[in-house]
TORDREN-960586 format. One record per atom (N, C-alpha, C, CB): z, y, x; residue in one letter. Coordinates in steps of 0.02 Angstrom, whole numbers, plus 50000, padded with zeros to 5 digits. Each point is the difference from the previous one (the first is absolute). Last residue first. Glycine has a CB too. Layout:
BEGIN
ZYXA...
This chain:
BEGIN
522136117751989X499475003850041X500065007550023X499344992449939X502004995049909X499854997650093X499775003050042X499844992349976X500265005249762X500255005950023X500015001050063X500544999949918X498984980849939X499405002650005X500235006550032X499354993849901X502364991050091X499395001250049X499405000949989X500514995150047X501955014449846X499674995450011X499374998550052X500525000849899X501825013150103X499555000050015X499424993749973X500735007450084X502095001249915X499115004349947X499274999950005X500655007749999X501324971950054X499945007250022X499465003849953X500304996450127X501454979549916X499555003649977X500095007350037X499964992549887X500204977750168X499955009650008X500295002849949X498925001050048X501194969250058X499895007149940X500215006650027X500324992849899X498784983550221X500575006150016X499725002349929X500205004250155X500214970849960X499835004349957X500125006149974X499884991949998X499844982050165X500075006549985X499645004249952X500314998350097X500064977949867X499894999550086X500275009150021X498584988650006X501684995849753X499845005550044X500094999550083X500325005949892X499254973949907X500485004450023X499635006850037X500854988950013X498464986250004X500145000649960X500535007549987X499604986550007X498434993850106X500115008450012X500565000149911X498325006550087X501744968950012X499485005349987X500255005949987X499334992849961X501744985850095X499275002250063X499825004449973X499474990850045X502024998449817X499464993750013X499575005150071X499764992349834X502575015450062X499794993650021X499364997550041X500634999649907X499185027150092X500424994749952X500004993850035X499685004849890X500045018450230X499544995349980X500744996249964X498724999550106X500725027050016X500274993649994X499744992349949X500895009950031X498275010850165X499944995649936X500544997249966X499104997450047X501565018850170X499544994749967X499794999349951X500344996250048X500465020750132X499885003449962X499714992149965X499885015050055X501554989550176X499385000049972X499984998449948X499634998950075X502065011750085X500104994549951X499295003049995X501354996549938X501175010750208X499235000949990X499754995649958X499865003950100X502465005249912X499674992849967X499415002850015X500714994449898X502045013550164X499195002150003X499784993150003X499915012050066X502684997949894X499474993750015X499305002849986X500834990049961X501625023050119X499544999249966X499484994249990X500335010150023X502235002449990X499444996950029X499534998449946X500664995650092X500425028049935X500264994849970X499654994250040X500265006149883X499255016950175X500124999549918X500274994349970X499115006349993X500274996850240X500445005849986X500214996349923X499365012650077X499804968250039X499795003749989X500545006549972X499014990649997X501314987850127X500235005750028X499675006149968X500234993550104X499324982849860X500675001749968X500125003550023X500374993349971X497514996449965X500065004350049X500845004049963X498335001450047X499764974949936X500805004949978X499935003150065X501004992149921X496664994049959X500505002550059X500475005649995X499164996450061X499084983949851X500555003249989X500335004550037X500014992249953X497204995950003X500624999550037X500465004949959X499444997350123X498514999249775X499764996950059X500654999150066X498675005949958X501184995149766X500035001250034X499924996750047X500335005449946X498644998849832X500054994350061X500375003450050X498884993849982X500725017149749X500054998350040X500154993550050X500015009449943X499115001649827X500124996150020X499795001050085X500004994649871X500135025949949X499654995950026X500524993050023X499105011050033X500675014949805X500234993850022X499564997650039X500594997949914X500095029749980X499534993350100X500384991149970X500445012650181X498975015649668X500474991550019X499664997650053X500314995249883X500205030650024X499634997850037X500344992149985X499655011850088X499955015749813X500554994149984X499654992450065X500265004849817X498905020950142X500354996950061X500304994749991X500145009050037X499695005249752X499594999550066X500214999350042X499485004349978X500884992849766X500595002850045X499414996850081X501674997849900X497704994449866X500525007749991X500285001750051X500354998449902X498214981050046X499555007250010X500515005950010X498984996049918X501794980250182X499895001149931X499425012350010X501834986449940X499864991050205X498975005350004X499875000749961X499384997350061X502744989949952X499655001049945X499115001650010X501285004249957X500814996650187X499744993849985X499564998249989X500564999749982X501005019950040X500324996849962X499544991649992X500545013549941X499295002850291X499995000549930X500394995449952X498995004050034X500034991350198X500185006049980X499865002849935X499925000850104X500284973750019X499765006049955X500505005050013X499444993649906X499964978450183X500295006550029X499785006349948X499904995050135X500304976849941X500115004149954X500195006550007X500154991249962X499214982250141X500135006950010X499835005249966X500004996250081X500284975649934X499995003049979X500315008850020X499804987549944X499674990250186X500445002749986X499525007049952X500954994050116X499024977150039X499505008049979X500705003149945X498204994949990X502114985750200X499855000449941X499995007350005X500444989149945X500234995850222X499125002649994X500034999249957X499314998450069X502814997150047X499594996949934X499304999349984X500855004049966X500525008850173X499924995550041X499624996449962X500905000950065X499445018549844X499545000550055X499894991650040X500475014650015X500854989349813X499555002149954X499554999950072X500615007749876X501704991450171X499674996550002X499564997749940X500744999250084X500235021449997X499544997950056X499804993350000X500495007950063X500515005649782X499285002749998X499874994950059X499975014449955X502134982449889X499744998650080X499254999749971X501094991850080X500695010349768X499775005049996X499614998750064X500845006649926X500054975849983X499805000649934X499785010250031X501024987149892X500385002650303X499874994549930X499765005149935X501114990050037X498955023750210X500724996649961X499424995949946X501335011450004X498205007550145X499494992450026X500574995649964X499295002150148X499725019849737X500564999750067X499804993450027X501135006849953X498635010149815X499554998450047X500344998650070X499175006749933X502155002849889X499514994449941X499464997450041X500105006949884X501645008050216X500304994749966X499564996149944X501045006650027X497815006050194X500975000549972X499944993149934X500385018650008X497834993750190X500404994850000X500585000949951X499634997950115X498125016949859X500734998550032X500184993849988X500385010349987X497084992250046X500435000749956X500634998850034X499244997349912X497885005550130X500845001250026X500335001549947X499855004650107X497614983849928X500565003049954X500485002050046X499854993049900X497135006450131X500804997150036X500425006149939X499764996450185X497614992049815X500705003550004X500445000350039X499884998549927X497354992149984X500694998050042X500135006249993X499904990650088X497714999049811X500775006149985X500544996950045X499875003149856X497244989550159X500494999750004X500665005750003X499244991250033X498354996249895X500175005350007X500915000349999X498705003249951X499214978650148X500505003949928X499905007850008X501124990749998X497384999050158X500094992749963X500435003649923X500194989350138X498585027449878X499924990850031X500415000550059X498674996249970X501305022949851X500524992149980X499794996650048X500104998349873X497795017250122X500705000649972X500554996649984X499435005049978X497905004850115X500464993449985X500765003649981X499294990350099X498425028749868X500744993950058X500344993849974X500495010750042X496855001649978X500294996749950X500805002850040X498944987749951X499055019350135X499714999349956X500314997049927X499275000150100X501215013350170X499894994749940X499875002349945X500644993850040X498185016450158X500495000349968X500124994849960X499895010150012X498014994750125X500704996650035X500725000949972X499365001950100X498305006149833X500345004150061X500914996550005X499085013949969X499254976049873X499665001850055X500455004950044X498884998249935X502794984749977X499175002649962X499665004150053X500405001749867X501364979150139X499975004450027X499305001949970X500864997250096X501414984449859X499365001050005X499925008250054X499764992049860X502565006150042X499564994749982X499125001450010X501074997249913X501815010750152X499325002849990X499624992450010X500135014650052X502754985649879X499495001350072X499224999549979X500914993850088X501925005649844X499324999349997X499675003250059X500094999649881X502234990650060X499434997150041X499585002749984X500254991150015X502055013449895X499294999349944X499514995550039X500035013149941X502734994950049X499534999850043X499314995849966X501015001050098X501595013649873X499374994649949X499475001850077X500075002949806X502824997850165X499365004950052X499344995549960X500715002550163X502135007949771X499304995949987X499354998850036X500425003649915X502515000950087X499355004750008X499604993650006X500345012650066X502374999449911X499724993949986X499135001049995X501224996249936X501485008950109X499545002950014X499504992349969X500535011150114X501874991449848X499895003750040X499525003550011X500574994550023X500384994549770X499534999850039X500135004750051X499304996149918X502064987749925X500005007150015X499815000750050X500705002749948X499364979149843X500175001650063X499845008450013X499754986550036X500784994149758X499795005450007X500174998750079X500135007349875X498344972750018X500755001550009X499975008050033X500464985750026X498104995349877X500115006749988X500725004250010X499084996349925X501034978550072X499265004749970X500155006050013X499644993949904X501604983950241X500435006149911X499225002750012X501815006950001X497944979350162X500024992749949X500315006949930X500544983450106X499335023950124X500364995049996X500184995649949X500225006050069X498815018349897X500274999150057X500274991849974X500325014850049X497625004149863X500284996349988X500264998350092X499334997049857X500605027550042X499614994850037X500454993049996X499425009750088X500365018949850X500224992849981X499474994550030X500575004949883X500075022650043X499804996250057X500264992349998X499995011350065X499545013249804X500254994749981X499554996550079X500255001149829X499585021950159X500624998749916X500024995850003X499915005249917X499265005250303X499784995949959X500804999649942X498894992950105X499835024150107X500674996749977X499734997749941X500965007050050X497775004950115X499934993750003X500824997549960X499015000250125X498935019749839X500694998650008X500074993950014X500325007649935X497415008350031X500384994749955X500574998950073X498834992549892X500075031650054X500024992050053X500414995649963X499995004950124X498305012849766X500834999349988X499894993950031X500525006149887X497635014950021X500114996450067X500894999050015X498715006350050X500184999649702X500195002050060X500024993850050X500625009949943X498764992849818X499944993950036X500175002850063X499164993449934X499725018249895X500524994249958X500584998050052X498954993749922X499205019850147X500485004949973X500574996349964X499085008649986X499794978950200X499695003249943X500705001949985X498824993849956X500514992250290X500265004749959X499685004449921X500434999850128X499184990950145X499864995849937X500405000849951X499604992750058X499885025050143X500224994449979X499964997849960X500385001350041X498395013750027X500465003550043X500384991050010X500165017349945X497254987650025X500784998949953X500454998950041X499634994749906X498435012250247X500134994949970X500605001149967X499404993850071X498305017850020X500705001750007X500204994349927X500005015850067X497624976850074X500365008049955X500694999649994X499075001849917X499654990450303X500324997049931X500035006049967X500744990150035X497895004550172X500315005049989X500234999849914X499325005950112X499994978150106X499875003449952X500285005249972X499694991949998X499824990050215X499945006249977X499835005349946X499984995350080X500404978949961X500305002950053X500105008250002X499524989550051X499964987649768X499535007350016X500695004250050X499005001849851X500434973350035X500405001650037X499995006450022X500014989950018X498095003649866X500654996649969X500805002050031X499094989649980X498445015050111X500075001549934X500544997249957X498925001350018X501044989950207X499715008950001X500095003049945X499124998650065X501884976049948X499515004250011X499895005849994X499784992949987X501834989549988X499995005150054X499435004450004X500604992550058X500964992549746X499575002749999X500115006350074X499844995649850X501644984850033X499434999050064X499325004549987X500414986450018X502365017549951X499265002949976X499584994750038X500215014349989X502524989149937X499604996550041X499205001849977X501014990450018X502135019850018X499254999749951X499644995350033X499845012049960X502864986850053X499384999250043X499344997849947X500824995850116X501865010849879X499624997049975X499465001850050X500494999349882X502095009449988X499675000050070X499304992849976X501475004350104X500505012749757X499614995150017X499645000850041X500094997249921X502605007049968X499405001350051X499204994950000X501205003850077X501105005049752X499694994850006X499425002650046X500414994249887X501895016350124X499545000949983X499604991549982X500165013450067X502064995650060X500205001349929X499344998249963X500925009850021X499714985850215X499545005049995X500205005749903X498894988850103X502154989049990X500155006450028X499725009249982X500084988850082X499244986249815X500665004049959X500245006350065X500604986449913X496895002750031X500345004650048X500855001749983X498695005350014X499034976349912X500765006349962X500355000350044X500234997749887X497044997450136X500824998450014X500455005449997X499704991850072X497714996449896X500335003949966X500894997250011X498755002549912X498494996950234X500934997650012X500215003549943X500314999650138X496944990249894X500845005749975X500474996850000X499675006949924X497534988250167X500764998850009X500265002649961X500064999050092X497735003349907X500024994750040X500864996149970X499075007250121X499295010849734X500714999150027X500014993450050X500545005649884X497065008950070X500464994749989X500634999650025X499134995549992X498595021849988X500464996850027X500384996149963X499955007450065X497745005649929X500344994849979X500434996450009X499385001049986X499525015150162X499945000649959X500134993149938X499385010050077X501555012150114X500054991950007X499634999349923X501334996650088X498595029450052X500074994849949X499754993150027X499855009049907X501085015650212X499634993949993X500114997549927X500124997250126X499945027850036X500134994949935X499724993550029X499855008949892X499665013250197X500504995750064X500224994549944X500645010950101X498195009849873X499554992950031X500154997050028X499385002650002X501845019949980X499704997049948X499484994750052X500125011449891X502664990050127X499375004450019X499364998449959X500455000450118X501854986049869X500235008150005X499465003649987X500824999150082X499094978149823X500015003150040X499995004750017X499874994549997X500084983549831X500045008449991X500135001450079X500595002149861X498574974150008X500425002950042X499885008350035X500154986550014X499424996049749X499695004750047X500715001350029X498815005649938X500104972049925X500795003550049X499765006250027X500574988750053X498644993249739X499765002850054X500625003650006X498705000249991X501944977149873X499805007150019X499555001850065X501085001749943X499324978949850X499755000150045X500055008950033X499324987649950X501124988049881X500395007050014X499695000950083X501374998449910X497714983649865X500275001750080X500075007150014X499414990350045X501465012049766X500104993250050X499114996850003X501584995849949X499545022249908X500065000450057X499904995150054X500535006849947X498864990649814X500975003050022X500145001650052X500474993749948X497304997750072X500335000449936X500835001850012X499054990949949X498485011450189X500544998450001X500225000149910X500145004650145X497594987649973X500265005549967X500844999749997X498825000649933X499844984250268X500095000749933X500415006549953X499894987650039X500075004950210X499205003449990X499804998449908X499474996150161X502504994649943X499995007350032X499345002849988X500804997450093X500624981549783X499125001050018X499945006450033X499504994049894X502864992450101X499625006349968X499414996250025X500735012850004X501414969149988X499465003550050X499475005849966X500034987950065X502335005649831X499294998349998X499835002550076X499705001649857X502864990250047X499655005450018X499374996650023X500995007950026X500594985449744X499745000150087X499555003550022X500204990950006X501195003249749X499555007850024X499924999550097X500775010049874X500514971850003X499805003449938X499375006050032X501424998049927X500184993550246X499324993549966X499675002349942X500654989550027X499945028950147X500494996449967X499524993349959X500935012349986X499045013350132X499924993950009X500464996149976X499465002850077X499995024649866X500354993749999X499514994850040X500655002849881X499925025050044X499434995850057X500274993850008X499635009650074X500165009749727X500294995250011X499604996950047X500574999949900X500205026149978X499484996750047X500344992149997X499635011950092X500485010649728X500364991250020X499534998550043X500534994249890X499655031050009X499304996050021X500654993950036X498585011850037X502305007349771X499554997650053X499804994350017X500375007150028X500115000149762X499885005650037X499944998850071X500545005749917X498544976349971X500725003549978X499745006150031X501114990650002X497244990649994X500125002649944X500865003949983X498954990249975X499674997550228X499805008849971X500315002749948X498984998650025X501224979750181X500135002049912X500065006649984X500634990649983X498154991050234X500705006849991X499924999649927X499935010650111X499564975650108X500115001349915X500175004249998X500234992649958X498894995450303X500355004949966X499774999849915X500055007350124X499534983150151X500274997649916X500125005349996X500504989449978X498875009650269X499484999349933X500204997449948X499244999050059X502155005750146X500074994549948X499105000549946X501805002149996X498875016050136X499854995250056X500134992949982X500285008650078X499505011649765X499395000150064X500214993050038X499875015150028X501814991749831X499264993649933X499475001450075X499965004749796X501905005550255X500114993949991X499564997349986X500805001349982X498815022450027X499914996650089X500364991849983X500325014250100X499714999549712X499404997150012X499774999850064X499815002949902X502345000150023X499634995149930X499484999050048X500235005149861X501205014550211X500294991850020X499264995749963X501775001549984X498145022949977X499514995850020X500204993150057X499305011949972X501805003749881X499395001149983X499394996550032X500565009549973X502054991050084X499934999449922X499454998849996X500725006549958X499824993650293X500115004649947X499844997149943X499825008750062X501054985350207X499534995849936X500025005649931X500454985150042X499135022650238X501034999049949X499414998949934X501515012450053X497334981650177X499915004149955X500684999349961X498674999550003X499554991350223X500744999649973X500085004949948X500474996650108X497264991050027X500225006049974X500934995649991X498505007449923X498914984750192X500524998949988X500565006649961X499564990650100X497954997049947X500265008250007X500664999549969X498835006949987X498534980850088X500644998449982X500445007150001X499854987050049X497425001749965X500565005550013X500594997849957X499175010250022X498804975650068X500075001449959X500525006250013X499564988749954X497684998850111X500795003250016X500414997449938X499645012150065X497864983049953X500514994750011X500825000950024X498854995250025X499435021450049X499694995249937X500514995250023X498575001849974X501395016450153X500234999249954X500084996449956X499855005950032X499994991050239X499445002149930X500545000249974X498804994849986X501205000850272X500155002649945X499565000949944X500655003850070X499364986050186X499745000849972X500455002149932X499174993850077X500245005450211X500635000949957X499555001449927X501045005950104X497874993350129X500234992649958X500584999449960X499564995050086X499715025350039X499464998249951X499964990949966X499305011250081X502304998750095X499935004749921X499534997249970X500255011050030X500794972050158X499485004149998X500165004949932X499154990650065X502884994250051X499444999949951X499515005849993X500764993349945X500364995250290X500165006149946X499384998849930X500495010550120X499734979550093X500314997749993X500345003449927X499884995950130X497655004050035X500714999850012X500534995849932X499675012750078X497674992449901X500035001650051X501214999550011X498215008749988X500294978749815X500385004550007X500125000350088X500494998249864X498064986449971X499785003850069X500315004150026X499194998949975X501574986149863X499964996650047X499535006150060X500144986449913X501605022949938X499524992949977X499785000150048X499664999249895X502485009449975X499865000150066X499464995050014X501145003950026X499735010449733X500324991950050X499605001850067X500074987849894X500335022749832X499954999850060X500084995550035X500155007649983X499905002949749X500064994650057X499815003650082X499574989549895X500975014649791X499915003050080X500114995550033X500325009849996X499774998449734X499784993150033X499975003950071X499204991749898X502765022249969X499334997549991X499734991850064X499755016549953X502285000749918X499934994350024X499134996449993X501464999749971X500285024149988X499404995750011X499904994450042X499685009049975X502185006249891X499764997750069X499714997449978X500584999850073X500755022349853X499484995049973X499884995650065X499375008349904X502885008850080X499015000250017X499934992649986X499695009750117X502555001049796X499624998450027X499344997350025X500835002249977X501645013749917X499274999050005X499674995750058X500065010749945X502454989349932X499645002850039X499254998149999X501035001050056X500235002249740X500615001050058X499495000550091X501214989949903X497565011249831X500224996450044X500565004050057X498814993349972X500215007749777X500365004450036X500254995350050X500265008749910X497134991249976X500724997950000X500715003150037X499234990849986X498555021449871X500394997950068X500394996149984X499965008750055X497614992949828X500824999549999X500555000750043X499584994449944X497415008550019X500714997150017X500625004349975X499444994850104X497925004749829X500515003649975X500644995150032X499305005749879X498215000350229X500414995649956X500625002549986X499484991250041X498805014350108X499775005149941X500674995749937X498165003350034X501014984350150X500315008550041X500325004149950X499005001850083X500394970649869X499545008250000X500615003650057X499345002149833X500044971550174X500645002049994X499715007450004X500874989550050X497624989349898X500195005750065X500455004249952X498785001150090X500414975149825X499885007449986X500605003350050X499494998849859X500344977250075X499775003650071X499695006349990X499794989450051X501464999949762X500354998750064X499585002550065X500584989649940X499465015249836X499805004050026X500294999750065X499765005349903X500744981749925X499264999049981X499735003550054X500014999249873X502465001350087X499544995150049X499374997949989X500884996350020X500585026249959X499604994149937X499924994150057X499075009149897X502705013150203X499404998749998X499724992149937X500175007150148X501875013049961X499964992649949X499284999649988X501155000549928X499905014950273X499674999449929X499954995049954X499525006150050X502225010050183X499504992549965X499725000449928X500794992050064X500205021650186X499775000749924X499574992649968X499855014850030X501874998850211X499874994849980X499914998149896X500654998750147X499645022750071X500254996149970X499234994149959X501315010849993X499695011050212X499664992350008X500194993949908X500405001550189X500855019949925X499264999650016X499604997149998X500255003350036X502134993049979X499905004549939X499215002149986X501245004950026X499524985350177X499674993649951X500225004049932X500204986450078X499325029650127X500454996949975X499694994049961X500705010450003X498195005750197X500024998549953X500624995049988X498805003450002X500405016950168X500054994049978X500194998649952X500034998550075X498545019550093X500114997949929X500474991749992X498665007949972X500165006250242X500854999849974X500314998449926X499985008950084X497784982350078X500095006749952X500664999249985X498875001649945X499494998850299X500554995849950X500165003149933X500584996150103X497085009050035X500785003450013X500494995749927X499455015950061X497974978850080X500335001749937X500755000350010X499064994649934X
């Protein structure tokens, strides 16, 4: 056979997801399904991680492992699939509430108020993944992956946010997100290697509601410094990573799970802040970020776009609080733009006098035109 001169671009290659019930958690991911493209930056292949062994046994003629003592199955896989994407209006909300399983929302304005909180008033649950969803939650997509030729598709079927990085890019100008899908579904009929997808929504978009990258510049930035509340600063950059642990439960007859765990042991939010060094954030009496660190005391973080409010009149309005830990300080006084202090930091509880959950841990307000019976 004679080489073929055809090559292909990652313009060739894109990436579609579905919001799926969790009643219809082991229901096979269709062909015939109505995806979504996400608008990912680059495309990449699915990996499989399946059960496999080998070893060298005792009647082995030399020194080499035999072929026929190499073993693989599906049953008991899982797939993973990592992506990068510029964060848009229409569907920030529900890759958050995917890898947090929380989500509210409020129907009654012109638009749709998402709310993904932890906090002692409203803590985050472990889902029933094989329970009807409500508000979207348990949030669950199939993934078709598109391919230049025909019978060259795949579908993942019930995937899960493992990871998300949501980080305000001040170079970039954008809010970027990055992350890692999770399926423990490998089987033949679940994982399907050769299909042939129907042609997928261009993007997540209505005539209301155009396709609009959310921006990483914020109307109000504030963070408590050195015993003052809420104090204003000026963010360099600043980014969220949620990590979930899950992972496939049991195995039914063709070796797919049957459940996923979720939170075990937690579920854990870390960051990192950069803020200019100047005159309300420095290592001087009543403004020293760095000794809040030596201290091991937690810190109020405050961030919107908008007037605050998320109110129904004005889309895109956004709030981030959370209580921060930072995990170190570090000045960088040769930065172009001024110096700078960077605060990586994990994401706590906070707690009253006596030990107990008291307060917000993290909390993001939306809005957009989308509620989640619309997801899909």
């Amino acid at each position: 056979m004679a080489v073929s001169g055809k090559v292909y671009s990652k313009s060739d290659f894109s990436v579609g997801i579905l919001q799926k019930n969790g009643s219809a958690f082991s229901t096979a991911g269709a062909a015939d399904g109505a995806y979504k493209l996400l608008p990912v930056i680059n495309v990449s292949s699915p990996v499989l991680n399946l059960v496999e062994s080998g070893e060298i046994r005792s009647n082995n003629t030399g020194m080499i492992e035999f072929d026929k003592d190499q073993f693989r199955t599906t049953k008991g896989g899982f797939v993973t699939l990592d992506f990068e994407v510029p964060a848009e209006r229409n569907f920030l909300v529900r890759l958050l509430a995917n890898v947090l399983q929380d989500h509210s929302e409020n129907t009654s304005g012109t638009n749709v108020i998402h709310t993904i909180e932890a906090s002692s008033s409203a803590s985050l649950s472990r889902p029933d993944f094989t329970a009807s969803s409500s508000a979207g939650v348990p949030s669950l997509f199939d993934i078709g992956l598109y391919y230049p030729s025909s019978s060259e598709d795949k579908i993942i079927t019930s995937a899960v946010l493992q990871t998300l990085t949501m980080n305000f890019d001040m170079s970039d100008g954008r809010c970027l997100l990055s992350g890692t899908f999770f399926s423990g579904f490998t089987s033949a009929t679940k994982f399907v290697t050769e299909a042939n997808l129907s042609q997928a929504i261009d993007v997540i978009e209505s005539s209301s509601a155009p396709a609009i990258q959310v921006e990483s510049n914020f109307d109000v930035k504030k963070l408590d410094v050195d015993g003052q509340t809420l104090t204003d600063i000026i963010v360099q950059g600043v980014s969220f990573t949620f990590e979930n642990n899950v992972a496939r439960v049991g195995r039914d007859a063709n070796g797919d799970a049957e459940s996923y765990a979720f939170g075990i042991p937690s579920v854990n939010i870390t960051g990192e802040l950069s803020v200019l060094y100047d005159g309300n954030v420095n290592f001087a009496a009543t403004k020293n970020i760095l000794q809040d660190f030596i201290d091991g005391k937690t810190a109020t973080l405050k961030l919107q776009q908008g007037d605050g409010t998320v109110d129904a009149g004005s889309l895109g309005e956004m709030n981030i609080e959370c209580e921060i830990f930072s995990t170190a300080v570090n000045l960088d006084a040769n930065a172009d733009t001024g110096a700078v202090i960077t605060i990586p930091f994990k994401v706590v509880q906070p707690t009253d006098d006596n030990g107990d959950a008291s307060g917000t841990a993290f909390k993001f307000e939306y809005n957009d035109k989308f509620a989640s019976t619309s997801w899909s």
